[in-house]
Backbone as CSV, one residue per row, in Angstrom:
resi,resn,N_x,N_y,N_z,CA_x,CA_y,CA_z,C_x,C_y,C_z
1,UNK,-3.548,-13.492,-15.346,-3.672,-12.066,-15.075,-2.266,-11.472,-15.076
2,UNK,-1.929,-11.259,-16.261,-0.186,-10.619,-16.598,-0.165,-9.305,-16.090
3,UNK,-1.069,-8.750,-15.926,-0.813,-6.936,-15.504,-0.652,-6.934,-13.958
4,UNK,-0.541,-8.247,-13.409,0.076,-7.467,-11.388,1.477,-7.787,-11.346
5,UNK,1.858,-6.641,-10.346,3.353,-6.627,-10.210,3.693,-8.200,-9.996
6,UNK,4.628,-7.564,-10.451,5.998,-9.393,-10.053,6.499,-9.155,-9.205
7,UNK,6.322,-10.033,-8.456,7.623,-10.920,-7.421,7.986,-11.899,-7.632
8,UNK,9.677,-11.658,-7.352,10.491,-12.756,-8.090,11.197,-13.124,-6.727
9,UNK,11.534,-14.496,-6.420,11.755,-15.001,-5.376,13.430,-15.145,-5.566
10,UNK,14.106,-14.761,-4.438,15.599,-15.075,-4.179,15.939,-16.477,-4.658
11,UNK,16.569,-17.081,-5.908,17.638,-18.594,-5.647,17.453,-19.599,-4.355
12,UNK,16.744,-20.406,-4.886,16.450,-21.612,-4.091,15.928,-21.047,-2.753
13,UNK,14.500,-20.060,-2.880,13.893,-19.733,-1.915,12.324,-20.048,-2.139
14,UNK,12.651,-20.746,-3.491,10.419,-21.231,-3.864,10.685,-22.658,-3.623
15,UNK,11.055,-23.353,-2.386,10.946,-24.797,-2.238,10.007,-24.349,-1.105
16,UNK,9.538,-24.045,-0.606,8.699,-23.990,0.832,7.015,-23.756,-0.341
17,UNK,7.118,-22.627,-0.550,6.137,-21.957,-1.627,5.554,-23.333,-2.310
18,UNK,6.303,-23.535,-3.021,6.375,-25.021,-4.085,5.770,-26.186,-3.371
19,UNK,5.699,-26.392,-2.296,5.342,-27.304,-1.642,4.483,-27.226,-0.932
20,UNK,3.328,-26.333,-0.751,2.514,-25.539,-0.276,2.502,-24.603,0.911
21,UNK,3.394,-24.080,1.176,3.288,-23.072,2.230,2.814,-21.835,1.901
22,UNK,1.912,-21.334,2.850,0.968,-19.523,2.409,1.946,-18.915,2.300
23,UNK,2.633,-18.481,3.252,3.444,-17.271,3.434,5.227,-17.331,2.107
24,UNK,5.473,-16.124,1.991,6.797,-15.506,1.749,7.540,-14.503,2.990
25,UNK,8.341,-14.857,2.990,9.090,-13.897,4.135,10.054,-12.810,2.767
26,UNK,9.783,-11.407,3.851,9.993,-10.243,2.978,12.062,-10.713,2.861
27,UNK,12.779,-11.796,3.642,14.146,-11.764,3.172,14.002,-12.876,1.970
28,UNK,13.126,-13.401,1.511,12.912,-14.634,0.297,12.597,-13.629,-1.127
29,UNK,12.590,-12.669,-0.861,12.105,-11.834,-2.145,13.435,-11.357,-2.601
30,UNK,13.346,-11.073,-4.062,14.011,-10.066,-4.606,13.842,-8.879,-4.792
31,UNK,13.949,-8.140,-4.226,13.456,-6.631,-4.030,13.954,-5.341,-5.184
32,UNK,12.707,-5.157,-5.860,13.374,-4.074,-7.333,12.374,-2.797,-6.733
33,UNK,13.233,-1.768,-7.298,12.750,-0.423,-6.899,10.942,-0.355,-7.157
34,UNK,10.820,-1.190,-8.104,9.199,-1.199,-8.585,8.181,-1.679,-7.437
35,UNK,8.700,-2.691,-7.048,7.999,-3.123,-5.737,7.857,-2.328,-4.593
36,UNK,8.858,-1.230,-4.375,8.403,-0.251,-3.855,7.521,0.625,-3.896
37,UNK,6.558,0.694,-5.079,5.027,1.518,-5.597,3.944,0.659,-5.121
38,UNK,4.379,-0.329,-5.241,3.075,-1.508,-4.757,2.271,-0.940,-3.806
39,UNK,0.807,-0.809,-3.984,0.322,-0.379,-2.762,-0.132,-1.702,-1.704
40,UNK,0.586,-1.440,-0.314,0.162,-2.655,0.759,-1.319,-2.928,0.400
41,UNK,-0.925,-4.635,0.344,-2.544,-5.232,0.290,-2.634,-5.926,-1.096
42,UNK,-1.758,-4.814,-2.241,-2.483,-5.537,-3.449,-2.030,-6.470,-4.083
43,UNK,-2.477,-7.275,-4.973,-2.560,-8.821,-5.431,-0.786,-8.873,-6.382
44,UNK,-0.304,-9.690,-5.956,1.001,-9.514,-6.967,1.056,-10.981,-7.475
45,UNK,1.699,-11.330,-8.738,2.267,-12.603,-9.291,3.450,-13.289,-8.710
46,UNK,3.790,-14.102,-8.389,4.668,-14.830,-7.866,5.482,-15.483,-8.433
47,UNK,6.904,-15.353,-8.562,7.830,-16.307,-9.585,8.903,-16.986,-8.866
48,UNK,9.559,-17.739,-8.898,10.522,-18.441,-8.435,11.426,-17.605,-9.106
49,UNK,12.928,-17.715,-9.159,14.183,-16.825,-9.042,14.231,-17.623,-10.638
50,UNK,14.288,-18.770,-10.744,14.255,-19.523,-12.719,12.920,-18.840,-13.623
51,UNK,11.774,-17.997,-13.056,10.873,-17.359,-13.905,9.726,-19.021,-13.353
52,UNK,9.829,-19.837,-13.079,8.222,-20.759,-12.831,7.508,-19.939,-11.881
53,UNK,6.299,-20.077,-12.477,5.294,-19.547,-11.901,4.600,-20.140,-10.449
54,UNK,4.413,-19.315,-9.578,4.554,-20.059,-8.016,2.693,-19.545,-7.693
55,UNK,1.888,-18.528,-8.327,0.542,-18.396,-7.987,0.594,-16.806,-7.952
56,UNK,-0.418,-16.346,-7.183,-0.887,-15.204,-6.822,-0.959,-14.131,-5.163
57,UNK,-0.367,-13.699,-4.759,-0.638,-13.141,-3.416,-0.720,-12.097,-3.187
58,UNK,-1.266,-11.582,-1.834,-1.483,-10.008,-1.044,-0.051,-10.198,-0.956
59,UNK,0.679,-8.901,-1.256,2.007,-7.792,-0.530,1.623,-6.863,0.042
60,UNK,2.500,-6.980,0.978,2.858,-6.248,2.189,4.515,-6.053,2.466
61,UNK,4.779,-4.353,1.708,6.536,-4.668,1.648,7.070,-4.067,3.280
62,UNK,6.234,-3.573,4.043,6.634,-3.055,5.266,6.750,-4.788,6.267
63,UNK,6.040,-5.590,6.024,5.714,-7.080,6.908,7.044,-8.059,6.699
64,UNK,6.956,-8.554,7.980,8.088,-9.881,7.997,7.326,-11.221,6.958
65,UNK,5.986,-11.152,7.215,5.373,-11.859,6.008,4.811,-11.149,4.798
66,UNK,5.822,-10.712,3.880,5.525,-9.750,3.046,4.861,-10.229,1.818
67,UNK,4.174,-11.726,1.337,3.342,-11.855,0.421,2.569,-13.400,1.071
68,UNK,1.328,-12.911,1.036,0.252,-14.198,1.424,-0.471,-14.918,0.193
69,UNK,-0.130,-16.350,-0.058,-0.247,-16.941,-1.143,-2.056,-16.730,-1.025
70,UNK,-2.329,-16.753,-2.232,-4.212,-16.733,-2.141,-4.066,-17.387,-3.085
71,UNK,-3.607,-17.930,-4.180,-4.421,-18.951,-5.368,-2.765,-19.678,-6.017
72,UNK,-2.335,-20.806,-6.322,-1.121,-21.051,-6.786,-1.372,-20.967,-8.495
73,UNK,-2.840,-20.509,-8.944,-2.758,-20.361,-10.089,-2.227,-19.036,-10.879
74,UNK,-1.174,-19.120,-11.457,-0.664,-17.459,-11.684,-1.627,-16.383,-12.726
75,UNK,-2.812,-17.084,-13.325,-4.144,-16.596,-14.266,-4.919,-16.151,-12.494
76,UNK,-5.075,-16.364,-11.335,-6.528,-16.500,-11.006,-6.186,-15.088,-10.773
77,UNK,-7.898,-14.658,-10.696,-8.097,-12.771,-10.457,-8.575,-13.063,-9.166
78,UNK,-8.243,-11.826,-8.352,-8.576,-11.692,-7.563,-9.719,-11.229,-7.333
79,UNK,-11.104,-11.269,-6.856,-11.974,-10.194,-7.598,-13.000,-10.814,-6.197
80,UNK,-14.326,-9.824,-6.719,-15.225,-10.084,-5.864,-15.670,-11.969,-5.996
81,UNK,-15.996,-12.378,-7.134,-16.083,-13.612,-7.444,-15.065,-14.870,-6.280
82,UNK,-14.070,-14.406,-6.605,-12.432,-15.244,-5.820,-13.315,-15.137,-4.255
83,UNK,-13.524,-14.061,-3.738,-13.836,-14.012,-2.282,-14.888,-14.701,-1.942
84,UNK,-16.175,-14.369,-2.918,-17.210,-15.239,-2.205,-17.125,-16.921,-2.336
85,UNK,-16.186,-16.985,-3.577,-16.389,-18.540,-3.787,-15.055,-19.069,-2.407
86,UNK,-13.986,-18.353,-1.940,-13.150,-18.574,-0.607,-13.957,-19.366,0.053
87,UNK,-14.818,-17.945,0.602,-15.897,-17.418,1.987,-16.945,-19.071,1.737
88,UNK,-17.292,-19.039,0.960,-18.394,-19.843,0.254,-17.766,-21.343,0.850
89,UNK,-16.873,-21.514,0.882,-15.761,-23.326,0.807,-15.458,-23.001,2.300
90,UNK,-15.239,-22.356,2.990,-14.740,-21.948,4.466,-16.025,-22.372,5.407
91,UNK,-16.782,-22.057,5.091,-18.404,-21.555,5.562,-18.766,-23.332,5.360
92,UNK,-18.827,-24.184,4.157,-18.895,-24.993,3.774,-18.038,-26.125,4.943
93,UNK,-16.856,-25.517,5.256,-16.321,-26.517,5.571,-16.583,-26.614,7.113
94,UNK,-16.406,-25.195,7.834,-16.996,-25.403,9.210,-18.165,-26.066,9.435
95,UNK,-19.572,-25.970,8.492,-20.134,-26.299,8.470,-20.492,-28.185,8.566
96,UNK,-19.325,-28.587,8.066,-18.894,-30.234,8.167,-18.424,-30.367,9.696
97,UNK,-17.488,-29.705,10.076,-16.622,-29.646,11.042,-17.118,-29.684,12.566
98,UNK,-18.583,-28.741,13.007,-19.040,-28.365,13.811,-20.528,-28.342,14.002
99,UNK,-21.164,-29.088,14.964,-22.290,-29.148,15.055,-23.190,-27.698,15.325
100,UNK,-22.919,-26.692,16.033,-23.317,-25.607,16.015,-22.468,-24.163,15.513
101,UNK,-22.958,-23.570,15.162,-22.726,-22.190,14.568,-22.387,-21.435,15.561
102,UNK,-21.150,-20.800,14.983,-20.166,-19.920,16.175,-20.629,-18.472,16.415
């Protein structure tokens, strides 16, 4: 999905990312005037500071956690589909986890 904004990560700041951590902290970004249109919430591409592709996340440029990883695939859409199949594996998994329903 090439049409969501980019975020490009500061020089040796996608080793956490890279290794599976959700979050970006808004000082790990490279910050371009464009990212300032972003509306909070919506889905952006993720790049390491060399251009590798790190996945997909919610931005938030006002937050100390200013992008939440949701898929490390940099193609996946975000869409109604993405949520229920989440919701769908979550639901699934409590369901292993816990003898009664919360």
């Amino acid at each position: 999905m090439t049409d969501l904004p980019l975020i490009r990560l500061q020089p040796g700041r996608d080793k956490r990312v890279a290794a599976g951590h959700p979050w970006i902290f808004s000082n790990e970004i490279a910050m371009t005037p464009e990212l300032r249109e972003v509306p909070l919430g919506a889905p952006v591409r993720v790049e390491a500071a060399s251009g590798k592709a790190l996945g997909v996340g919610g931005f938030n440029r006002h937050a100390l956690i200013a992008v939440r990883m949701l898929d490390r695939s940099p193609d996946a859409a975000i869409d109604t589909a993405f949520l229920r199949r989440r919701l769908a594996a979550a639901l699934a998994l409590r369901d292993t986890l816990f003898d009664r329903p919360f």
